[in-house]
HTML snippet that shows the backbone in 3Dmol.js (N, CA, C, O; Angstrom):
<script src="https://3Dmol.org/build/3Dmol-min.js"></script>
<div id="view" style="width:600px;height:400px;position:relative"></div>
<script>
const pdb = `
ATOM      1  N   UNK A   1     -35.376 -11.644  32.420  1.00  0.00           N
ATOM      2  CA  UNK A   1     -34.698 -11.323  31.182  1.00  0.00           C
ATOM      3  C   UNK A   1     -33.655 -10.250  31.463  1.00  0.00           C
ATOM      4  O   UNK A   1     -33.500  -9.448  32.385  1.00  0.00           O
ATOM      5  N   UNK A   2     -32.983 -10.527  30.314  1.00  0.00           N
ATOM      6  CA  UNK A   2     -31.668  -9.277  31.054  1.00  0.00           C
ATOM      7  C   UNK A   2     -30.938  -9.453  29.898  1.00  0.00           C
ATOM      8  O   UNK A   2     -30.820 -10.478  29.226  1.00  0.00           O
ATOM      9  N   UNK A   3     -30.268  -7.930  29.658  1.00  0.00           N
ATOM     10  CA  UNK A   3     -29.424  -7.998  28.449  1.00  0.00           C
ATOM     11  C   UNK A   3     -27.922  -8.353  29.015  1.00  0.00           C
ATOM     12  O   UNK A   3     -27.517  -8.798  30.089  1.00  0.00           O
ATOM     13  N   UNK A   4     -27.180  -7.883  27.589  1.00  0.00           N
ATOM     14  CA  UNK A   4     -25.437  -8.138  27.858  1.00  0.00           C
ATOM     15  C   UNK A   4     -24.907  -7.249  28.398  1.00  0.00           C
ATOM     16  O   UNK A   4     -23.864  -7.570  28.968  1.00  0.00           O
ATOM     17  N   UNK A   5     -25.161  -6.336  28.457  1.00  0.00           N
ATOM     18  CA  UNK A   5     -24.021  -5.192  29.211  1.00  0.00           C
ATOM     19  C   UNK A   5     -23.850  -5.330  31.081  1.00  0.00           C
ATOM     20  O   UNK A   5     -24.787  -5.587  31.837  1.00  0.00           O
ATOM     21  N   UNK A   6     -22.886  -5.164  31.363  1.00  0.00           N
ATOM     22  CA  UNK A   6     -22.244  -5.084  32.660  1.00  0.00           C
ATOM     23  C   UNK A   6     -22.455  -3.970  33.115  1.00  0.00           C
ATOM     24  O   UNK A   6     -22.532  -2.932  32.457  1.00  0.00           O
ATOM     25  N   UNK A   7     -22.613  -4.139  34.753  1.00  0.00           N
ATOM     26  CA  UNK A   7     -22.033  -2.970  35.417  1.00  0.00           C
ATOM     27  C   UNK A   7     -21.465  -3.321  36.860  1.00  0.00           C
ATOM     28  O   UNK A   7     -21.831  -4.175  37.668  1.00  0.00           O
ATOM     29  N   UNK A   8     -20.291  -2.231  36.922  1.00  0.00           N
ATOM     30  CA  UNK A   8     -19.680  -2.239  37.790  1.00  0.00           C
ATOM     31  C   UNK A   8     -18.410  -3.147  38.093  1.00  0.00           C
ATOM     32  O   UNK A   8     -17.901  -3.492  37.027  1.00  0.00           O
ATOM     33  N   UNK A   9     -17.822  -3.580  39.056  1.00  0.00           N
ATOM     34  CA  UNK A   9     -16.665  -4.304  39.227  1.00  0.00           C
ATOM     35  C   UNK A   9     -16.904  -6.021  38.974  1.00  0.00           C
ATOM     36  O   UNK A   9     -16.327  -6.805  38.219  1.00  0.00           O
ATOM     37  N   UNK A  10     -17.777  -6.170  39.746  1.00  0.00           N
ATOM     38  CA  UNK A  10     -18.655  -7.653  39.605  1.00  0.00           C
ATOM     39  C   UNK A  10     -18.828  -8.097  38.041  1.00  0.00           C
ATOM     40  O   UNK A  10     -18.671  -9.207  37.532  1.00  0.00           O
ATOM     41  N   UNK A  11     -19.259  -6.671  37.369  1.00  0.00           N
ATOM     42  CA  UNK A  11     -19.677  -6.670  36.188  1.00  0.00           C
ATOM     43  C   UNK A  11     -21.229  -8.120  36.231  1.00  0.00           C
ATOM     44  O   UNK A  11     -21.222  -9.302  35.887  1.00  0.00           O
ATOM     45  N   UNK A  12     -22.011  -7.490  36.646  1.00  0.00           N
ATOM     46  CA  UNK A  12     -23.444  -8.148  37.234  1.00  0.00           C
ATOM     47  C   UNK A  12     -24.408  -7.302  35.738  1.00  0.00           C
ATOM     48  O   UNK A  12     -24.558  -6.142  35.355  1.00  0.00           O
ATOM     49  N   UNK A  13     -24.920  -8.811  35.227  1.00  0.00           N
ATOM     50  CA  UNK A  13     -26.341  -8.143  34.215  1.00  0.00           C
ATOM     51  C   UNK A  13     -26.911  -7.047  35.015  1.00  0.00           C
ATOM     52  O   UNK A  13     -27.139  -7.037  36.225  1.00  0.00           O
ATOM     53  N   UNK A  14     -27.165  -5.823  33.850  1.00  0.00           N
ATOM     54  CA  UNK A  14     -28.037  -5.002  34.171  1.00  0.00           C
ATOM     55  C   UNK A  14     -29.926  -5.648  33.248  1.00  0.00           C
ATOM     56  O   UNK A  14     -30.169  -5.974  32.086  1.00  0.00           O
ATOM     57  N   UNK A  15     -30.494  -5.595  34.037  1.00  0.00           N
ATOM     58  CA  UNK A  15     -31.426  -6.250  33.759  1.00  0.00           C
ATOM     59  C   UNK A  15     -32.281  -4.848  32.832  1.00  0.00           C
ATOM     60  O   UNK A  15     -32.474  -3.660  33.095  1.00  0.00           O
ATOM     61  N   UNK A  16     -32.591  -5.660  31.780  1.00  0.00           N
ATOM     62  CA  UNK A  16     -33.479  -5.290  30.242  1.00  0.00           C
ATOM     63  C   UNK A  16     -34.829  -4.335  30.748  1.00  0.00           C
ATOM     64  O   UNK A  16     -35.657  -4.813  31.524  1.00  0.00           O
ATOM     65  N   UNK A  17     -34.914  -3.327  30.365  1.00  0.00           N
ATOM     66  CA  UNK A  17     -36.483  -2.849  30.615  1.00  0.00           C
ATOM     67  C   UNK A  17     -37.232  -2.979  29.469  1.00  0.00           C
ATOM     68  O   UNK A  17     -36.615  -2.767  28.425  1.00  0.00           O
ATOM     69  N   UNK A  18     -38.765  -3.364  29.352  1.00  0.00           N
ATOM     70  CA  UNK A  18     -39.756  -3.351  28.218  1.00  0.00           C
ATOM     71  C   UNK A  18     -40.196  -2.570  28.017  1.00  0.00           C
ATOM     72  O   UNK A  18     -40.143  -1.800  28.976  1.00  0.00           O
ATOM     73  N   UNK A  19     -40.717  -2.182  27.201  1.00  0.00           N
ATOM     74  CA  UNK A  19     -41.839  -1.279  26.646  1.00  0.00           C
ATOM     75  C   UNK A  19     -42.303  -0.936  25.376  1.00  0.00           C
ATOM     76  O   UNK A  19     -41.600  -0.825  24.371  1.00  0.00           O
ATOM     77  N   UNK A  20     -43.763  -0.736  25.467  1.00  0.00           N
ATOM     78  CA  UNK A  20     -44.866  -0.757  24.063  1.00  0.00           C
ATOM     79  C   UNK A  20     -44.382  -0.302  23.472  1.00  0.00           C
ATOM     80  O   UNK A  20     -43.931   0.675  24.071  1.00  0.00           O
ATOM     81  N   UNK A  21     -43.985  -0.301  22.209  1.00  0.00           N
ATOM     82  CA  UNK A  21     -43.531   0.825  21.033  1.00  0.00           C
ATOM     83  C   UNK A  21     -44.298   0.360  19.912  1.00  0.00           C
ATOM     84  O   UNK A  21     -44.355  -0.826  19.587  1.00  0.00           O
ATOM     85  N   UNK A  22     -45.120   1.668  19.087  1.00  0.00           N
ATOM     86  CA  UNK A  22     -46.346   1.706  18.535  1.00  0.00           C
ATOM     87  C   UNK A  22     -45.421   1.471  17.073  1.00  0.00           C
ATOM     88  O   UNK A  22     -44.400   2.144  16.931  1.00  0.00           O
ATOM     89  N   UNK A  23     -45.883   0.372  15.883  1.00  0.00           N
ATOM     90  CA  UNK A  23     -44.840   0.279  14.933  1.00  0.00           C
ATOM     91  C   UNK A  23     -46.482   0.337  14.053  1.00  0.00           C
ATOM     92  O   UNK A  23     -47.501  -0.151  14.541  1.00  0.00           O
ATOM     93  N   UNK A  24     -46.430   1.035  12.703  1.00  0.00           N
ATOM     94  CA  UNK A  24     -47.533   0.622  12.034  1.00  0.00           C
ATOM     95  C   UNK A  24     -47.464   0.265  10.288  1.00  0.00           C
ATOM     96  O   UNK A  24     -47.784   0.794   9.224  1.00  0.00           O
ATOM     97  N   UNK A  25     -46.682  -1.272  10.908  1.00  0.00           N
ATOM     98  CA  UNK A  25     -46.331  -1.908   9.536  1.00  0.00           C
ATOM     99  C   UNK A  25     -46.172  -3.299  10.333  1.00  0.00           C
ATOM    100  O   UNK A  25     -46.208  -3.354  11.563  1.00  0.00           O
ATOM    101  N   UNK A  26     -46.001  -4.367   9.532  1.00  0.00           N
ATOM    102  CA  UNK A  26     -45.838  -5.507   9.912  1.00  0.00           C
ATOM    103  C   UNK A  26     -44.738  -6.155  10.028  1.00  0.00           C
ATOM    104  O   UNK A  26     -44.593  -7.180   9.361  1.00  0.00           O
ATOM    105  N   UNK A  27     -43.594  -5.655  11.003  1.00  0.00           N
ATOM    106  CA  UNK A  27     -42.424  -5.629  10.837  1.00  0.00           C
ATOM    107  C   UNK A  27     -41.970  -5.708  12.352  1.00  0.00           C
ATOM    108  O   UNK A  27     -42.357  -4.669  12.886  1.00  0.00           O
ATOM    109  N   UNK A  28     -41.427  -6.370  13.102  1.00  0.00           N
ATOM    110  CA  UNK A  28     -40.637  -6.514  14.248  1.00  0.00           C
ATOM    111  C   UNK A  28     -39.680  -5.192  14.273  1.00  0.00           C
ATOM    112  O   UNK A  28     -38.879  -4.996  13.359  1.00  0.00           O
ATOM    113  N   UNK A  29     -39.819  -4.260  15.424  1.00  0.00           N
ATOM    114  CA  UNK A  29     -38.697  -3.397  15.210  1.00  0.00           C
ATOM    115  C   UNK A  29     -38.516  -3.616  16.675  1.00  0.00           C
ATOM    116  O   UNK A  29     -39.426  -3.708  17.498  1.00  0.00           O
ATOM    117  N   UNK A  30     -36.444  -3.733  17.042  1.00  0.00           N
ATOM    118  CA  UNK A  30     -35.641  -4.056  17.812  1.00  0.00           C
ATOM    119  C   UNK A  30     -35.272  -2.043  18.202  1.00  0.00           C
ATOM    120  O   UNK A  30     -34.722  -1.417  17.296  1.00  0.00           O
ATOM    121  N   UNK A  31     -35.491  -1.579  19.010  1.00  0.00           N
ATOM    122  CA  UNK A  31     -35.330  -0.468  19.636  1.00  0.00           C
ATOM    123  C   UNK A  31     -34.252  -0.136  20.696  1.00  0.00           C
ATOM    124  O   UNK A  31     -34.395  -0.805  21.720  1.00  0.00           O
ATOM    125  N   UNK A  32     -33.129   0.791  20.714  1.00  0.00           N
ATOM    126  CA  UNK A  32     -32.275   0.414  21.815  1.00  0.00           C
ATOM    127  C   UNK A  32     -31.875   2.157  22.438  1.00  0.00           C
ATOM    128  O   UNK A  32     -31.417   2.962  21.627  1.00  0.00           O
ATOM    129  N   UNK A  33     -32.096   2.557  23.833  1.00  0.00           N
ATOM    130  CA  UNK A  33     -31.739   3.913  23.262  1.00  0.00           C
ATOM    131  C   UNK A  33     -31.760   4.237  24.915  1.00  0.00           C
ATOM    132  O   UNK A  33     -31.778   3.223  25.613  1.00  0.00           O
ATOM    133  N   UNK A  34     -31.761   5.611  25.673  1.00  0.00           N
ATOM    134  CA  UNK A  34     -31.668   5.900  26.821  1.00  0.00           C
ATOM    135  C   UNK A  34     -32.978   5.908  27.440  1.00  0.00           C
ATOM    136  O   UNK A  34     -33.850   6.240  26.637  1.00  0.00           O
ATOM    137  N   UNK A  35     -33.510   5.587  28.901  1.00  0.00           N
ATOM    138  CA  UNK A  35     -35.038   5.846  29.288  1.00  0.00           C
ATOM    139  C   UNK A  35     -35.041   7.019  30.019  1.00  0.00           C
ATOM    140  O   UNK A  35     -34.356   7.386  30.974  1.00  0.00           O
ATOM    141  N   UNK A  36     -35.925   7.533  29.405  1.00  0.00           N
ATOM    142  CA  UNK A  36     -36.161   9.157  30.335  1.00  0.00           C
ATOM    143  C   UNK A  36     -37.293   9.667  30.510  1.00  0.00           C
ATOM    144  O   UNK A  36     -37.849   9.802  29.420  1.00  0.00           O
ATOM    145  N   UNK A  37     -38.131  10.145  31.656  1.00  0.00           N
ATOM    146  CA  UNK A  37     -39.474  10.542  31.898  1.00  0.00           C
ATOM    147  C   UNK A  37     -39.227  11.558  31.192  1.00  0.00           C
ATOM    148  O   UNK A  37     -38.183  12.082  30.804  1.00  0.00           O
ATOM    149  N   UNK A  38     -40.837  11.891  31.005  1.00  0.00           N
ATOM    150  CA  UNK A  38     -41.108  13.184  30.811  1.00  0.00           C
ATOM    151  C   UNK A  38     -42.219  13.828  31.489  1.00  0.00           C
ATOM    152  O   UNK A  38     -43.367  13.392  31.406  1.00  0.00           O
ATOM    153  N   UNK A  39     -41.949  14.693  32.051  1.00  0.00           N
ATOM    154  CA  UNK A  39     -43.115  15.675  32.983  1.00  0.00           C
ATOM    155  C   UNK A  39     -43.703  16.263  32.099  1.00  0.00           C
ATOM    156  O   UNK A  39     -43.095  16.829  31.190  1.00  0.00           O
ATOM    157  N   UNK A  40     -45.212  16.239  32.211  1.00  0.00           N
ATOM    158  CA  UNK A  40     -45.886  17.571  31.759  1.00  0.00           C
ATOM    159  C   UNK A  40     -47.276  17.515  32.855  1.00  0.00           C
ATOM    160  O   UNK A  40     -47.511  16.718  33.764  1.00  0.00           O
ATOM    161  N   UNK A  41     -48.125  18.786  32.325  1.00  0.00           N
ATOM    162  CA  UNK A  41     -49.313  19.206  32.928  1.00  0.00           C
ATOM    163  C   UNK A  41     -50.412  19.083  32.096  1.00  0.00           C
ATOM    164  O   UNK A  41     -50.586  19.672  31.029  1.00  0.00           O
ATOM    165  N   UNK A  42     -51.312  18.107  32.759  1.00  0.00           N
ATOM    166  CA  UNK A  42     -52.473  17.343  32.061  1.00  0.00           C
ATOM    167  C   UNK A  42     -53.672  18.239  32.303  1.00  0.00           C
ATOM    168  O   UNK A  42     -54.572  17.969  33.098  1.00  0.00           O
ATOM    169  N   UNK A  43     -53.595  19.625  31.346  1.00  0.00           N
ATOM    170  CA  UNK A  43     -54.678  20.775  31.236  1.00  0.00           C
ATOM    171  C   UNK A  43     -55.707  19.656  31.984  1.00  0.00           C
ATOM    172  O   UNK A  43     -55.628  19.554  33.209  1.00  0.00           O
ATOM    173  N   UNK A  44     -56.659  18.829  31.248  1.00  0.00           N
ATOM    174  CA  UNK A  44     -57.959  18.379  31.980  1.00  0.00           C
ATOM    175  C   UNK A  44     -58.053  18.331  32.802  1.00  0.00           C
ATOM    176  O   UNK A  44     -59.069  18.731  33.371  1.00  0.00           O
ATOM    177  N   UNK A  45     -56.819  17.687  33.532  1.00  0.00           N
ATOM    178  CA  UNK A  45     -57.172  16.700  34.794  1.00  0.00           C
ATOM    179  C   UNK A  45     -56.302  18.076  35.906  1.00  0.00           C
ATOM    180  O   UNK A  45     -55.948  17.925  37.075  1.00  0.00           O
ATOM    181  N   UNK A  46     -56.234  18.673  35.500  1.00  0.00           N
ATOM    182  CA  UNK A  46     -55.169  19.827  36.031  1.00  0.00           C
ATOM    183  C   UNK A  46     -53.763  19.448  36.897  1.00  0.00           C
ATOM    184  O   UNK A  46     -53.004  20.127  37.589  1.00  0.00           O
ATOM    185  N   UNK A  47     -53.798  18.121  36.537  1.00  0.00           N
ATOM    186  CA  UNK A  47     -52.759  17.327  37.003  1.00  0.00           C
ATOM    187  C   UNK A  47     -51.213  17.264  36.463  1.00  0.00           C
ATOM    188  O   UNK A  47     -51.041  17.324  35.245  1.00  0.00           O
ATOM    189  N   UNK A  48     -49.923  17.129  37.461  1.00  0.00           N
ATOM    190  CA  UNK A  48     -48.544  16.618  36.813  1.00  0.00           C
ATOM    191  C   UNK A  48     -48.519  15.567  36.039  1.00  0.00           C
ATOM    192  O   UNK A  48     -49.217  14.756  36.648  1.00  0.00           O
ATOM    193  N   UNK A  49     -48.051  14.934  34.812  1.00  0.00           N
ATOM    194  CA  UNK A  49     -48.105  13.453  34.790  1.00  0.00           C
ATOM    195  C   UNK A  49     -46.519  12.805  34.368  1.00  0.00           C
ATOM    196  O   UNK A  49     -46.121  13.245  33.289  1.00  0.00           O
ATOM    197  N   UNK A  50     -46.037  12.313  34.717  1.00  0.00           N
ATOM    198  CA  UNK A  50     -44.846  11.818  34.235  1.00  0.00           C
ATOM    199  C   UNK A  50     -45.128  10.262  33.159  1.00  0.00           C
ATOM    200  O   UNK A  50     -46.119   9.532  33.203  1.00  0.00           O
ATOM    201  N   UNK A  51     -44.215  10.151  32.486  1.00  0.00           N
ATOM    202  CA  UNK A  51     -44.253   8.923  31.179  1.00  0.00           C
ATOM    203  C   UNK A  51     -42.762   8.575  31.052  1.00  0.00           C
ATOM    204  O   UNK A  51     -41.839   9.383  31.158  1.00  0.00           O
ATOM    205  N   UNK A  52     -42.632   6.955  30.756  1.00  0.00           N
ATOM    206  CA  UNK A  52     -40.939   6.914  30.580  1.00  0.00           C
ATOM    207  C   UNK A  52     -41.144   6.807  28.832  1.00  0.00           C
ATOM    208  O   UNK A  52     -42.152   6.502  28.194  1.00  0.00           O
ATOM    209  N   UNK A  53     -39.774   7.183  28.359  1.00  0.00           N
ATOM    210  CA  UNK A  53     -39.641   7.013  27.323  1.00  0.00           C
ATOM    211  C   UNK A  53     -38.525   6.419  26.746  1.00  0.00           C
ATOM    212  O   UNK A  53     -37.578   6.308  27.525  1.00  0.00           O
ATOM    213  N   UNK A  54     -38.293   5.877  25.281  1.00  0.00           N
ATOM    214  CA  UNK A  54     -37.405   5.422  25.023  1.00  0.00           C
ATOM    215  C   UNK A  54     -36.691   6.504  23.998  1.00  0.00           C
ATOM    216  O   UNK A  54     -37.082   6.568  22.832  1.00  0.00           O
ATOM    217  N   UNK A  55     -35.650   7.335  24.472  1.00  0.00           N
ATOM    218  CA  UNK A  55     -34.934   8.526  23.441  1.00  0.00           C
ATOM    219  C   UNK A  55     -33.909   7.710  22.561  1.00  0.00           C
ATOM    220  O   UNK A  55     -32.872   7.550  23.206  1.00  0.00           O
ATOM    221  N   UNK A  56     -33.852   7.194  21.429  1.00  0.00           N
ATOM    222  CA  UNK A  56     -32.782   6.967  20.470  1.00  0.00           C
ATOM    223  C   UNK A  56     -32.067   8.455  19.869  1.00  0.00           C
ATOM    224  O   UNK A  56     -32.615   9.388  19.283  1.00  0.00           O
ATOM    225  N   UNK A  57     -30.389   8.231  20.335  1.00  0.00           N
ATOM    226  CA  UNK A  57     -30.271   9.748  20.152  1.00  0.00           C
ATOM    227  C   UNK A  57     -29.103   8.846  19.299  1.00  0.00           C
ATOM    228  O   UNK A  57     -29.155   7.742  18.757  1.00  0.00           O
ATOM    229  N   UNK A  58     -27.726  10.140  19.488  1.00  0.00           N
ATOM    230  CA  UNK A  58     -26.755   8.977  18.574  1.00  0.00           C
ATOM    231  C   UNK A  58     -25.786   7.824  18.588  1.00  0.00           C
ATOM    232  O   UNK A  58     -25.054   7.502  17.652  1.00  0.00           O
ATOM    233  N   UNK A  59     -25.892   7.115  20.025  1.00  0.00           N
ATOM    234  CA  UNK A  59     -25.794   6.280  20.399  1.00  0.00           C
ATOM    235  C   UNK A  59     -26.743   5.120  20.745  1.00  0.00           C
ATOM    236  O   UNK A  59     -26.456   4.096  21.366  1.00  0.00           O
ATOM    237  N   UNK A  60     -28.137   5.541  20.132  1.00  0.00           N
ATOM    238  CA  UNK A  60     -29.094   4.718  20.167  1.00  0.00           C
ATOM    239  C   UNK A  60     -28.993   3.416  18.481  1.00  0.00           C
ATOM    240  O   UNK A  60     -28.115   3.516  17.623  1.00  0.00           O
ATOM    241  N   UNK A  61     -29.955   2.514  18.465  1.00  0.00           N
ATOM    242  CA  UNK A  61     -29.734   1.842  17.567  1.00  0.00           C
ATOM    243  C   UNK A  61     -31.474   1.777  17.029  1.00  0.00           C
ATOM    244  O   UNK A  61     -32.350   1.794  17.894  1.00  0.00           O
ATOM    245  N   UNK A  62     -31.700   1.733  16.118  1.00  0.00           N
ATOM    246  CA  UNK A  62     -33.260   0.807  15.207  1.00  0.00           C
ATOM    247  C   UNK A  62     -32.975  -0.230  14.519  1.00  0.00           C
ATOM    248  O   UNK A  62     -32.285  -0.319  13.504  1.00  0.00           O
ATOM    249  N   UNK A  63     -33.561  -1.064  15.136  1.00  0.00           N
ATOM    250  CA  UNK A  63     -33.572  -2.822  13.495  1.00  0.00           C
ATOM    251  C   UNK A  63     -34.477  -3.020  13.637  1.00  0.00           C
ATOM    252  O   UNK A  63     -35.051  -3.132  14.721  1.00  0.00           O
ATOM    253  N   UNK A  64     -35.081  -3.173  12.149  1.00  0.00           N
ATOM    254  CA  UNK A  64     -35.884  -3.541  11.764  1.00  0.00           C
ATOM    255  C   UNK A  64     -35.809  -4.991  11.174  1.00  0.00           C
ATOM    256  O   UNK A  64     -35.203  -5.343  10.162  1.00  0.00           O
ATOM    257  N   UNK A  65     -36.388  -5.583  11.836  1.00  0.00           N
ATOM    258  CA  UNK A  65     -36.921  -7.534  11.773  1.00  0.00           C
ATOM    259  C   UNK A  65     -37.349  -7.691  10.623  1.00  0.00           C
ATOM    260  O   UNK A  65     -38.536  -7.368  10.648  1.00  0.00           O
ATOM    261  N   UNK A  66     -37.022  -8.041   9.505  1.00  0.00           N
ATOM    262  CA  UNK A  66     -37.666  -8.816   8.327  1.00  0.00           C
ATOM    263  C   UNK A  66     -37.690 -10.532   8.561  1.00  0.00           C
ATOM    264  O   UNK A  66     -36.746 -11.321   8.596  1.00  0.00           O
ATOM    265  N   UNK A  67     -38.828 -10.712   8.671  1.00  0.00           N
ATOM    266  CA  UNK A  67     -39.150 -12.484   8.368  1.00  0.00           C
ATOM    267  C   UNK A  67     -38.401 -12.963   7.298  1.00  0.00           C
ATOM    268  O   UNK A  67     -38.273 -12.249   6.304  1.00  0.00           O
ATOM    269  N   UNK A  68     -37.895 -14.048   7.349  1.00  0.00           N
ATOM    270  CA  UNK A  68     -36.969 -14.530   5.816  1.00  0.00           C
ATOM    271  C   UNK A  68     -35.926 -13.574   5.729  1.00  0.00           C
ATOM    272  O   UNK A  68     -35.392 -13.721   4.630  1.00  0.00           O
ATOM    273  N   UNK A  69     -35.405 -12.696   6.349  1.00  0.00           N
ATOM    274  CA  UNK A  69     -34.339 -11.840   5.794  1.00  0.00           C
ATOM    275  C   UNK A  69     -33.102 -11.883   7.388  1.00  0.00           C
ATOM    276  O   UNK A  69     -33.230 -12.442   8.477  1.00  0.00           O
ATOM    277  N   UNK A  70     -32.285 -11.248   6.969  1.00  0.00           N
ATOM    278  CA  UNK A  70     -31.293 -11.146   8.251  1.00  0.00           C
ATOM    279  C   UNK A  70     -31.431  -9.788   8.641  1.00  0.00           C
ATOM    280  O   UNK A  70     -31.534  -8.908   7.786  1.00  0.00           O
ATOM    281  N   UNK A  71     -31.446  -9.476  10.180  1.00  0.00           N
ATOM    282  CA  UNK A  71     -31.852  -8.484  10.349  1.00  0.00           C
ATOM    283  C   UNK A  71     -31.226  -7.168   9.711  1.00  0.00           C
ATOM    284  O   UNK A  71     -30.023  -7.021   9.494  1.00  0.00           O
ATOM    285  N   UNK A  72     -32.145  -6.302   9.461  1.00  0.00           N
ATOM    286  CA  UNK A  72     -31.316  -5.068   9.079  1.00  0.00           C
ATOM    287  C   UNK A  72     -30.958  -3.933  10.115  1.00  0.00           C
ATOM    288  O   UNK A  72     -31.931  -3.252  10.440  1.00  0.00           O
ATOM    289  N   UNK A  73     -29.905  -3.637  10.625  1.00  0.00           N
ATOM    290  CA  UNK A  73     -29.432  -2.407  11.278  1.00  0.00           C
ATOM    291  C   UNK A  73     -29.561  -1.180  10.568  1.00  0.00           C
ATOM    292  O   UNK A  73     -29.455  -1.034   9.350  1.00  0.00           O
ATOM    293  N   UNK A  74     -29.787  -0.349  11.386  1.00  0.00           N
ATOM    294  CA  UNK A  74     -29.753   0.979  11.227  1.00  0.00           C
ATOM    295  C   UNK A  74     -29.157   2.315  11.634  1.00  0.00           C
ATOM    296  O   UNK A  74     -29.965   2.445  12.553  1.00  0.00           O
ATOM    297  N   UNK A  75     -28.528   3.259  11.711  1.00  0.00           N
ATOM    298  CA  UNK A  75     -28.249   3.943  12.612  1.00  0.00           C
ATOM    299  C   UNK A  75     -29.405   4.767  12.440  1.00  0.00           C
ATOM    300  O   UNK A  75     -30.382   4.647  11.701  1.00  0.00           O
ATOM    301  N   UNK A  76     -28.924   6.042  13.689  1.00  0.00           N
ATOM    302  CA  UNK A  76     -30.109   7.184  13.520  1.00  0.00           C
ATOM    303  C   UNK A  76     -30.069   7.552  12.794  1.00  0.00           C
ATOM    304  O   UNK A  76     -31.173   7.647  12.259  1.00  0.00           O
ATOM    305  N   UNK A  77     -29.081   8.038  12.123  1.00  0.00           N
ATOM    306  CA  UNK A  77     -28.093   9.046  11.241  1.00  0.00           C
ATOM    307  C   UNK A  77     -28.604   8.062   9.429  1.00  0.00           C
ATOM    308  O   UNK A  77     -29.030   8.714   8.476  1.00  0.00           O
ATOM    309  N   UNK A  78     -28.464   6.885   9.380  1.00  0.00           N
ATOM    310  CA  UNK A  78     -29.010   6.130   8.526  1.00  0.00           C
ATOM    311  C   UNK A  78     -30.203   6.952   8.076  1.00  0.00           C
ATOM    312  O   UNK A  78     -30.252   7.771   7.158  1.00  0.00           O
ATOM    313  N   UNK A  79     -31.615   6.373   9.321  1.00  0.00           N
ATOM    314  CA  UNK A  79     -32.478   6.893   9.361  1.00  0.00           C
ATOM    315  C   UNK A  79     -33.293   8.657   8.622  1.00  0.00           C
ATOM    316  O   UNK A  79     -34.269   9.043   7.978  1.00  0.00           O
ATOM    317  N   UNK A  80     -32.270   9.091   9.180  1.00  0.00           N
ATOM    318  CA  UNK A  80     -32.364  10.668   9.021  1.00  0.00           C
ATOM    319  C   UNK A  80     -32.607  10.817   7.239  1.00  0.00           C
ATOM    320  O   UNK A  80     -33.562  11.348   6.673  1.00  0.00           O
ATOM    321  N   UNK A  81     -31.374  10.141   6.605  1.00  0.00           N
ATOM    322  CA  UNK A  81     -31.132  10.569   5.435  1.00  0.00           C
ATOM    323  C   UNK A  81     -32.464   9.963   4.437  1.00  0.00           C
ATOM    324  O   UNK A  81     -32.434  10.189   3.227  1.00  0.00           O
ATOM    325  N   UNK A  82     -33.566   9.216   5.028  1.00  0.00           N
ATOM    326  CA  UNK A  82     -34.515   8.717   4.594  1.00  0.00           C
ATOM    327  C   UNK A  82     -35.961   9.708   4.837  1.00  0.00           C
ATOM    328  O   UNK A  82     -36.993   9.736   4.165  1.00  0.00           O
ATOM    329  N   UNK A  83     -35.625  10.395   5.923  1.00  0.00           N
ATOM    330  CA  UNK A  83     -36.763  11.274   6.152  1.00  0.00           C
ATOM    331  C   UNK A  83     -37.215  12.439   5.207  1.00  0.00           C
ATOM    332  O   UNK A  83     -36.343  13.265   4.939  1.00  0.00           O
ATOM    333  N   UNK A  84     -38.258  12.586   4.755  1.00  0.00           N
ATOM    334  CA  UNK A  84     -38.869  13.790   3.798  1.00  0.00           C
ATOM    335  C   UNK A  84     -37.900  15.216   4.643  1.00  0.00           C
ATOM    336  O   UNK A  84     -37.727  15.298   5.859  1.00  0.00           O
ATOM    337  N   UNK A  85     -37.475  16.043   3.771  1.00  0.00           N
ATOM    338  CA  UNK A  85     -36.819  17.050   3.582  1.00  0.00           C
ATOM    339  C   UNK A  85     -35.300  17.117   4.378  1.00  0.00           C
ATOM    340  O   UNK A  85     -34.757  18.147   4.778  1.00  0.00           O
ATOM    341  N   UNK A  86     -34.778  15.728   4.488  1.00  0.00           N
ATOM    342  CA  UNK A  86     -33.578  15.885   4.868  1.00  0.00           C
ATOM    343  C   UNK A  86     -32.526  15.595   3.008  1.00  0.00           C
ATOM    344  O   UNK A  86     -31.298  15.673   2.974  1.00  0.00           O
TER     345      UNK A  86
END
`;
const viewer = $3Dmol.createViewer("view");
viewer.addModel(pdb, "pdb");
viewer.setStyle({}, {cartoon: {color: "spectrum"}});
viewer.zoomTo();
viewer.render();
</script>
C-alpha cells in the first residue's frame, strides 16, 4: 500500500505507514499528520522506551467517515473551535 505523494526526482511512492488509533464512537476516522517517537523512562521497568506517534499539528488533517454520508473534513483549527473552553 502506498499513498500519493512523491519524493524526489523520480518522484517514486513514498510508501503509507499504519497505525492503531483508539476512536471511541462508531465512526471511521481517516488521520493524516507527521510520525514521531517519543522517549520516555518506564519508572517500573526502570527502562528507556520509545513509541511512534501520529502528531496532527497544522498541516495535519482529521475525517471523519460517516456511513451514508460523504466524508467530512476537518481541519485542526476546525477541531479546536469545538473543544470545551476554546
Amino acid at each position: 500500500m502506498f499513498d500519493q505523494r512523491t519524493v524526489g526526482a523520480e518522484n517514486l511512492p513514498m510508501p503509507a505507514q499504519w497505525h492503531r488509533i483508539s476512536v471511541h464512537n462508531e465512526q471511521l476516522v481517516y488521520v493524516e499528520g507527521d510520525i514521531e517517537t517519543r522517549v520516555y523512562n518506564d519508572r517500573i521497568n526502570d527502562q528507556v522506551k520509545s513509541i511512534p506517534e501520529i502528531c496532527v499539528r497544522r498541516d495535519g488533517k482529521i475525517q471523519l467517515m460517516q456511513s451514508g454520508d460523504s466524508d467530512v473534513s476537518k481541519s485542526l483549527e476546525e477541531l479546536k473551535k469545538h473543544l470545551p473552553g476554546q
